[in-house]
C-alpha positions in Angstrom: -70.8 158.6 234.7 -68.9 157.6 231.8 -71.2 154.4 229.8 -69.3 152.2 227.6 -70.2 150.5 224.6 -68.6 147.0 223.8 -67.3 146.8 219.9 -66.3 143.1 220.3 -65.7 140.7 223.0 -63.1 137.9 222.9 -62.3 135.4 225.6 -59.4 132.9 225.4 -58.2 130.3 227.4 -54.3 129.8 227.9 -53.6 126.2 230.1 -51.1 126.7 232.5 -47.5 126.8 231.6 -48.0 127.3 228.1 -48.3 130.5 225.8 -50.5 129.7 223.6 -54.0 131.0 223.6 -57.3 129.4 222.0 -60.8 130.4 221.7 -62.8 129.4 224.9 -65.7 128.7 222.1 -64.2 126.8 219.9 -62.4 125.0 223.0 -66.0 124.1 224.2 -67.3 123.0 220.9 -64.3 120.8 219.9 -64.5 119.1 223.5 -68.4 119.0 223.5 -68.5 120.2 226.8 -70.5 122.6 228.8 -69.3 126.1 230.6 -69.8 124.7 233.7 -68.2 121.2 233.1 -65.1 122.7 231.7 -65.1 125.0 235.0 -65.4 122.2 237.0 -62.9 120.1 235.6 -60.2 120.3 237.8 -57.8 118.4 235.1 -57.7 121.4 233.2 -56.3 124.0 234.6 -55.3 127.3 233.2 -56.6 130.8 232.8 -59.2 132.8 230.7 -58.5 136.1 229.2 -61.0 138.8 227.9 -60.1 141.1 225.2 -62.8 143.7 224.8 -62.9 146.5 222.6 -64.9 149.5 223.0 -66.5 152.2 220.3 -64.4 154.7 221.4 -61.1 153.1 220.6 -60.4 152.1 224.4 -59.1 148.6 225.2 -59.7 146.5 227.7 -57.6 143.3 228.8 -59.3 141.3 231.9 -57.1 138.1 233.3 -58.1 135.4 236.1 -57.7 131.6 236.8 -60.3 129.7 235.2 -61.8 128.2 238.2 -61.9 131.6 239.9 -65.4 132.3 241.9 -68.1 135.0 241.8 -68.6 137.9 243.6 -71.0 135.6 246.3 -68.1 132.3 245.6 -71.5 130.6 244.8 -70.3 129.5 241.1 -67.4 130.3 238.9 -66.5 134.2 237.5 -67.3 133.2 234.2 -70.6 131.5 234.5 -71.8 133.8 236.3 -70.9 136.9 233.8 -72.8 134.8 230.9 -75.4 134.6 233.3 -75.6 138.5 234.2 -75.8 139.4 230.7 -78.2 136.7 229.8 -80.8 137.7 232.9 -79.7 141.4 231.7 -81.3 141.0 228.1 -83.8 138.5 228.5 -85.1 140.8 231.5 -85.2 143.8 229.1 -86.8 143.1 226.2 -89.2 140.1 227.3 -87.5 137.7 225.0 -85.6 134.3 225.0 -82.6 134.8 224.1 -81.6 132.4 221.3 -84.8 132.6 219.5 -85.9 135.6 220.2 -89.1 134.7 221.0 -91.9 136.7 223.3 -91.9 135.7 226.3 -95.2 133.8 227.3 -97.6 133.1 230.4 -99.3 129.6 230.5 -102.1 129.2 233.2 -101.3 125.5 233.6 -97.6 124.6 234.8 -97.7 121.4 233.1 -98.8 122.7 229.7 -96.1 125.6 229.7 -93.5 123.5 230.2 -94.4 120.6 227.5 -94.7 123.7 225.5 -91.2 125.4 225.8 -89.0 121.6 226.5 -91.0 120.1 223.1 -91.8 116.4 222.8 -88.5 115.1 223.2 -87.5 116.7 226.4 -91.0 116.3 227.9 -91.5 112.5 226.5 -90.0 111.7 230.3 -92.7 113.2 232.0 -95.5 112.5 229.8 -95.5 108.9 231.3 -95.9 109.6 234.5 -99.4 110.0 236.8 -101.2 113.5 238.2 -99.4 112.7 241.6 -95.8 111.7 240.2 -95.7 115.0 238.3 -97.0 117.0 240.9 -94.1 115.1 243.2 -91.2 116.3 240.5 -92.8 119.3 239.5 -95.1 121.2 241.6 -98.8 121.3 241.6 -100.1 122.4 237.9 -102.4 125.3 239.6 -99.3 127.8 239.8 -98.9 128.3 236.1 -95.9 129.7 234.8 -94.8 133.6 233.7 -91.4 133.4 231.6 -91.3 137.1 232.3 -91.9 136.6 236.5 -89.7 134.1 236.4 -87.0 136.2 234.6 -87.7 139.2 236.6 -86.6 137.0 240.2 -83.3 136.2 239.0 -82.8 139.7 238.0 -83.7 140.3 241.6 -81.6 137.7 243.0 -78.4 139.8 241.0 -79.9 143.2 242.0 -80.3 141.8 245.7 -76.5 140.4 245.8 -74.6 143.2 244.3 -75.9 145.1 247.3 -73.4 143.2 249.3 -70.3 143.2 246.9 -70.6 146.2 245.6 -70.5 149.9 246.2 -73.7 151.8 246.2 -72.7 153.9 243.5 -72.3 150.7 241.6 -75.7 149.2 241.8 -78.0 148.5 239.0 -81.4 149.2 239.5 -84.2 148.0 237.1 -85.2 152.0 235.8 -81.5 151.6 235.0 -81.4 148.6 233.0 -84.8 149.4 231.3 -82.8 153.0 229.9 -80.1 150.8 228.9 -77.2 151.0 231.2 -75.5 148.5 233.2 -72.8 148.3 236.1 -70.8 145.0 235.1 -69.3 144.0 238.2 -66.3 142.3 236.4 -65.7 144.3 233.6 -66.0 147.5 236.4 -67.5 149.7 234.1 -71.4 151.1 233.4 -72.1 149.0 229.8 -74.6 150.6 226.9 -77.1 147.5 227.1 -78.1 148.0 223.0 -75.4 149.3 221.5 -73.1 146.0 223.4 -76.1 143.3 222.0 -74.2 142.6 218.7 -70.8 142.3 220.4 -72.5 140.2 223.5 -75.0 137.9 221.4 -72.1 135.4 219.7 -70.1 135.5 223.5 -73.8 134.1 225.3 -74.8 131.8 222.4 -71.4 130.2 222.4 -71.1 129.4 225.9 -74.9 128.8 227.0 -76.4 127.0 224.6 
């Protein structure tokens, strides 16, 4: 099993019937707009290229229509390889992601997350009565466990690629926590650590 480690990732966005390629980041950032909504939007059609570039000189050049779905056609290609890698990492080293921060286990729902949203975010909810916020957000007693919670949607990929994939290809969580991972789109067992640096700009850009 050959493991690959990504040197730098680059993903570009060419509209249809035109040659010239621009940064999907700087594309998002200059529009203001979200992955998803620029997935969505039907107005803009076109396709994304990845140019990745592993240490051992090997190239890689990945091509698809933007609005092309997952493995499952629950969401769109690219989403859902942000997504992978983000569950991937925040999975592995019980961190968020942007920050970096530990992850963290509140015994009260309510206070965790007027906690991690901050004042602004929560000033919504903060007005409303025992029952209302047990009506949006379910009762208080259940707490809330970043690390659970990141652990099920590393379940929910672990569960899916067992009907997409080959069983050679599956992930497994002993296999993530040594450091390797299949990416179903990229078709090739990734180095987890020695891929963060090339990874980290790709996942900020487009997630947050």
């Amino acid at each position: 099993m050959k493991i690959y480690s990504i040197k730098n990732l680059v993903i570009m966005y060419r509209e249809m019937n035109s040659e010239q390629e621009i940064s999907l980041v700087e594309l998002l950032n200059d529009k203001e707009m979200e992955l998803f909504d620029f997935l969505e939007n039907e107005e803009m059609s076109g396709e994304l290229i990845y140019y990745i570039k592993y240490s051992d000189g090997e190239e890689q050049v990945v091509t698809h229509d933007k609005s092309e779905p997952d493995l499952s056609e629950g969401t769109f290609r690219l989403f859902d390889f942000a997504q992978r890698w983000l569950t991937v990492y925040e999975w592995r080293d019980s961190k968020e992601f942007e920050t970096r921060r530990e992850f963290l286990k509140f015994d009260s729902l309510y206070e965790g997350l007027r906690y991690l949203a901050g004042p602004e975010k929560w000033s919504y909810y903060s007005n409303l009565s025992s029952e209302e916020l047990e009506e949006h957000l379910g009762p208080d007693t259940q707490g809330l466990d970043e690390h659970e919670n990141s652990d099920e949607r590393l379940e929910m990929y672990l569960r899916s690629e067992k009907d997409y994939l080959f069983e050679g290809e599956w992930n497994s969580r002993e296999g993530i926590k040594s450091g390797r991972y299949y990416n179903p789109y990229l078709e090739r067992w990734i180095n987890i650590p020695e891929s963060y640096i090339a990874l980290r700009p790709f996942i900020l850009g487009v997630t947050y």
